[in-house]
C-alpha positions as CSV (number, residue, x, y, z in Angstrom):
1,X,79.1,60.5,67.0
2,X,80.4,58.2,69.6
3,X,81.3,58.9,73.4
4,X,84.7,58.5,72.4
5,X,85.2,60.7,69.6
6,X,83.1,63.5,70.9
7,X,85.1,63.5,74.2
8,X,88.5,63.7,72.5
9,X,87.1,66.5,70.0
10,X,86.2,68.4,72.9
11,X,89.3,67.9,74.3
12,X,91.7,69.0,72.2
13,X,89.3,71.9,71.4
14,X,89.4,73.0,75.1
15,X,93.4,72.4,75.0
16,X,94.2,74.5,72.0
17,X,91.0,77.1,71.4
18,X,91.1,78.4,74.7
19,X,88.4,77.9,77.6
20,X,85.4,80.6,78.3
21,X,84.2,80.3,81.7
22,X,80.0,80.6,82.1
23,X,79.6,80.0,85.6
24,X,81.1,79.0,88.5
25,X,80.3,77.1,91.9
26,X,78.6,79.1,94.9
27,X,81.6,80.9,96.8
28,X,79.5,80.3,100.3
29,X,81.8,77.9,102.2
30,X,84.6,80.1,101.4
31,X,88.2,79.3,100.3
32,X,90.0,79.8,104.0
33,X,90.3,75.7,104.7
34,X,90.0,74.5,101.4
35,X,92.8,72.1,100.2
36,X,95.3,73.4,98.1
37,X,94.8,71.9,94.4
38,X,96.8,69.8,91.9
39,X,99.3,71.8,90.9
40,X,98.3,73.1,87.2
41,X,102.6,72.4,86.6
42,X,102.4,68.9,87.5
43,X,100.5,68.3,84.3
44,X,102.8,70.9,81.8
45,X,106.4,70.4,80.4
46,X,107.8,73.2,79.1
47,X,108.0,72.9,75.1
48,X,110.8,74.9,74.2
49,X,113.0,72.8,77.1
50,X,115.2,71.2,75.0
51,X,117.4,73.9,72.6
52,X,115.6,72.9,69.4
53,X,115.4,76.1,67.3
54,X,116.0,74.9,63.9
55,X,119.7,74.5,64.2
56,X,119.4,71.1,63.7
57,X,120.6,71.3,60.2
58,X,124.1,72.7,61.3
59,X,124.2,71.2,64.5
60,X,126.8,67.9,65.5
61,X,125.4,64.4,65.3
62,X,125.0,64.3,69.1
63,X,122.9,66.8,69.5
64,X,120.7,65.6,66.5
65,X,120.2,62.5,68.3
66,X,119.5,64.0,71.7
67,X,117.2,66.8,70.0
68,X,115.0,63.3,68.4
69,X,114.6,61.3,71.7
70,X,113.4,64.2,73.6
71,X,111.4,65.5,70.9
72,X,109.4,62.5,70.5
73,X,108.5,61.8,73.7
74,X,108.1,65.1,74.7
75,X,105.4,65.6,71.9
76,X,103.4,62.2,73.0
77,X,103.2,63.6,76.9
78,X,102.6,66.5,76.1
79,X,99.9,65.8,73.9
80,X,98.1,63.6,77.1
81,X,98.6,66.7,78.9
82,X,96.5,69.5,76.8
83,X,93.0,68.6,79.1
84,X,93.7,68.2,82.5
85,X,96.2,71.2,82.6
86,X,93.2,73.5,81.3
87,X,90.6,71.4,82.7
88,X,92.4,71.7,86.2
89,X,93.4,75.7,85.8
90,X,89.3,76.1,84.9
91,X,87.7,74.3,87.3
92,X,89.6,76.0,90.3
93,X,89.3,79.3,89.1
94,X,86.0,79.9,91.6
95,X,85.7,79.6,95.1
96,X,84.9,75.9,96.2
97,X,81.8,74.2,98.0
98,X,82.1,71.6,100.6
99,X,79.7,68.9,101.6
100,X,80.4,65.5,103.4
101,X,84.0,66.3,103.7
102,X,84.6,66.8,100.3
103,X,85.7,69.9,98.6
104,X,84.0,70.9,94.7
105,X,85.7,73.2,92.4
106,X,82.8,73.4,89.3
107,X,83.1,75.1,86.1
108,X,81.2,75.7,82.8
109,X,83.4,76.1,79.8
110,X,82.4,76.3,76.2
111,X,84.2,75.0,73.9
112,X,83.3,75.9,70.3
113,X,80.2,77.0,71.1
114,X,79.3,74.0,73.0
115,X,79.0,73.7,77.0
116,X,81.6,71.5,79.1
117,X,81.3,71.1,82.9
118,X,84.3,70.2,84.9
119,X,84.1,69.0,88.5
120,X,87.2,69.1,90.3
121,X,86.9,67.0,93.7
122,X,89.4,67.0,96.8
123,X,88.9,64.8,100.0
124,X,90.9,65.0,102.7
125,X,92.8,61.8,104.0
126,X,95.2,63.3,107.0
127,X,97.8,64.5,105.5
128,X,97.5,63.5,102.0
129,X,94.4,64.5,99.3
130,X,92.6,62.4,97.5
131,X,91.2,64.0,94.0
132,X,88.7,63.2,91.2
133,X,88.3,65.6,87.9
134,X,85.1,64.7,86.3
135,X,84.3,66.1,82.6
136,X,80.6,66.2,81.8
137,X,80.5,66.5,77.7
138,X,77.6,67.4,75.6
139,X,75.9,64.0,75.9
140,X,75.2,64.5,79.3
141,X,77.8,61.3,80.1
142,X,80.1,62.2,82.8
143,X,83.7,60.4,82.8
144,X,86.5,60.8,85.4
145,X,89.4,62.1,83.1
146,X,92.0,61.9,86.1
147,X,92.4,61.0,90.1
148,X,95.3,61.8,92.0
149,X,96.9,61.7,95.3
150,X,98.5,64.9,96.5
151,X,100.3,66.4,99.6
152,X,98.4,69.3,101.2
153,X,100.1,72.3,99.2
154,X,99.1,70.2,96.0
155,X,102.6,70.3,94.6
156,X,104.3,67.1,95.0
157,X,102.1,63.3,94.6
158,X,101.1,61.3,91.5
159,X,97.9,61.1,89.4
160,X,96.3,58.7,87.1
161,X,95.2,59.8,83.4
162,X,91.7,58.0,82.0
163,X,90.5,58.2,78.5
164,X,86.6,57.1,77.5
165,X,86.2,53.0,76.4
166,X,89.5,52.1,78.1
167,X,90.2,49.9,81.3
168,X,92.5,51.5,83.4
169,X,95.0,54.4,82.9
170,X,96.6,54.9,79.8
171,X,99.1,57.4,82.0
172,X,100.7,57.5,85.3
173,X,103.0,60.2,86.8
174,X,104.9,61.5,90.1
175,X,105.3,64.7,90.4
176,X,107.0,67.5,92.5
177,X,106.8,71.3,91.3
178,X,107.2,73.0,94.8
179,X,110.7,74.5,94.0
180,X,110.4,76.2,90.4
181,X,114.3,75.9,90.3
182,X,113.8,72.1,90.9
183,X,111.0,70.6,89.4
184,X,110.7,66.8,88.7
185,X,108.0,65.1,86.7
186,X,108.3,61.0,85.9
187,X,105.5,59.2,83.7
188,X,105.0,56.4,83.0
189,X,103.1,54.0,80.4
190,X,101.5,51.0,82.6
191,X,101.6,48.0,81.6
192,X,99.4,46.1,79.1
193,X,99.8,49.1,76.9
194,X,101.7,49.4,74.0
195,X,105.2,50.2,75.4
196,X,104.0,49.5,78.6
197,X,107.0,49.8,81.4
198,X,108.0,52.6,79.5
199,X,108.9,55.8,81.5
200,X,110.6,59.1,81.1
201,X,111.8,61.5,83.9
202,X,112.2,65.3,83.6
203,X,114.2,67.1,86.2
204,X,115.5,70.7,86.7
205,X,118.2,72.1,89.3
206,X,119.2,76.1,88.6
207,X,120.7,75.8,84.6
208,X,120.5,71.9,84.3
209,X,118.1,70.4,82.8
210,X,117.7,66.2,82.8
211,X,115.6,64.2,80.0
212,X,115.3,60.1,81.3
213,X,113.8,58.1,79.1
214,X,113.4,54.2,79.6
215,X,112.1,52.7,76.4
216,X,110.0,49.2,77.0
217,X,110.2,46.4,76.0
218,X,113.4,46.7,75.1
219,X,114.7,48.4,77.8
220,X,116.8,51.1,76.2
221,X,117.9,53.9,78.0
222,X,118.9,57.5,76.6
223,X,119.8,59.8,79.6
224,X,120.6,63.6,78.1
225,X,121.8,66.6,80.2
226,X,121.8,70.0,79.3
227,X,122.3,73.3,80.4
228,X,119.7,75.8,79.3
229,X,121.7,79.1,79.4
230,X,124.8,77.3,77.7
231,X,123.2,75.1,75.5
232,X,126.0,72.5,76.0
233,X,124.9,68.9,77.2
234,X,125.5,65.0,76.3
235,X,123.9,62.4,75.7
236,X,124.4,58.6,77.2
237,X,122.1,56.5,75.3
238,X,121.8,52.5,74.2
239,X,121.9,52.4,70.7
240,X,124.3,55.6,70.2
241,X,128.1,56.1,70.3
242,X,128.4,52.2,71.8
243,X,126.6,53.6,74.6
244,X,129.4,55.7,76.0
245,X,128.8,59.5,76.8
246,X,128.9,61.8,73.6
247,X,128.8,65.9,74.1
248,X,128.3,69.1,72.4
249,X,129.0,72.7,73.4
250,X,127.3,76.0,73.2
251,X,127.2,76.0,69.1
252,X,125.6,72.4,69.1
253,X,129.0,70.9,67.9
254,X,130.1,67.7,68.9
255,X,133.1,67.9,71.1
256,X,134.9,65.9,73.4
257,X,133.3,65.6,77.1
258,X,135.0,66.9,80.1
């Protein structure tokens, strides 16, 4: 089996199966200055964000449209997303070791039987962190799976995404979860991928709830606001309703906007 396909089969395995932790690092330097970690939310998105509930079928034609865009993209981040969410949550759930400046979170999972170790590492650089998650698969090969630059309480900065055989990230990302009520997450593909320049920025402030999506080479642009307790939001995309602003209320009907 090749690097690339037994790294990937591990990885959605850890992603949807679950992770059972064997051991974990020597607790010995204590936790009391240790650097705050990524942020497990800086690598989720909420799934059910978008009202999709099957009402799709009775729903107005703006809302059908909206409910595609996000949906799509939605499903391809989130998909990049299953490992280093759980790899991240796993590795930091011991007590780290320092050495040289340079804080370890370790892990053993197993993953269907078969063990994975995870190395999560923070240095310090003033008043910024620099990070490096390493997955060691059953081939004994280890591969960094992400880096990232974070603030000291781990919740706002940007990280890079790595899969095996590729040059360069095949995902980029900002990030700032500190607030709950007011999270914002932007990734983006870089270029010299397929879609490359593509980005899509989610956002949420109390009830609203933002969905920006860029779509490279082309440049189009669907921008869709929506309230989560309502339901009721619009859509303002290139391609749709000549590009003006088309809305739907609480039933998913198309109505006039405000």
């Amino acid at each position: 089996m090749s690097r690339s396909l037994t790294f990937f089969t591990v990885a959605g395995l850890l992603g949807f199966a679950g992770v059972a932790l064997l051991t974990g690092c020597d607790a010995a330097n204590g936790e009391a200055d240790a650097p705050a970690p990524p942020a497990v939310a800086a690598f989720q998105l909420d799934a059910d964000a978008f009202p999709d509930d099957g009402a799709r079928v009775a729903s107005g034609a703006n809302f059908v449209h909206a409910a595609a865009r996000v949906g799509i993209v939605s499903t391809v981040v989130g998909l990049h997303l299953v490992l280093p969410a759980a790899a991240t949550e796993a590795a930091t759930a011991d007590a780290p070791t320092v050495a040289a400046g340079v804080w370890t979170w370790e892990a053993t999972a197993v993953v269907a039987g078969t063990p994975v170790d995870l190395a999560l590492e923070g240095t310090p650089e003033g008043s910024s962190i620099d990070w490096r998650l390493v997955v060691t698969g059953p081939e004994g090969d280890p591969f960094t799976y992400y880096t990232a630059t974070t603030g000291l309480d781990g919740e706002t900065g940007t990280w890079r995404l790595f899969a095996p055989d590729v040059d360069g990230p095949v995902l980029t990302a900002s990030f700032d979860v500190e607030d709950l009520g007011a999270r914002e997450l932007t990734f983006r593909v870089p270029d010299g991928r397929d879609r490359g320049g593509s980005s899509v920025r989610y956002a949420t402030s109390g009830d609203e709830r933002t969905f920006d999506w860029t779509d490279e080479p082309a440049g189009n642009r669907a921008l869709i606001v929506w309230d989560e307790e309502t339901r009721a939001g619009s859509i303002t995309a290139d391609g749709y309703n000549g590009g003006d602003r088309a809305c739907w209320d609480e039933n998913l009907d198309d109505v006039a906007c405000d």
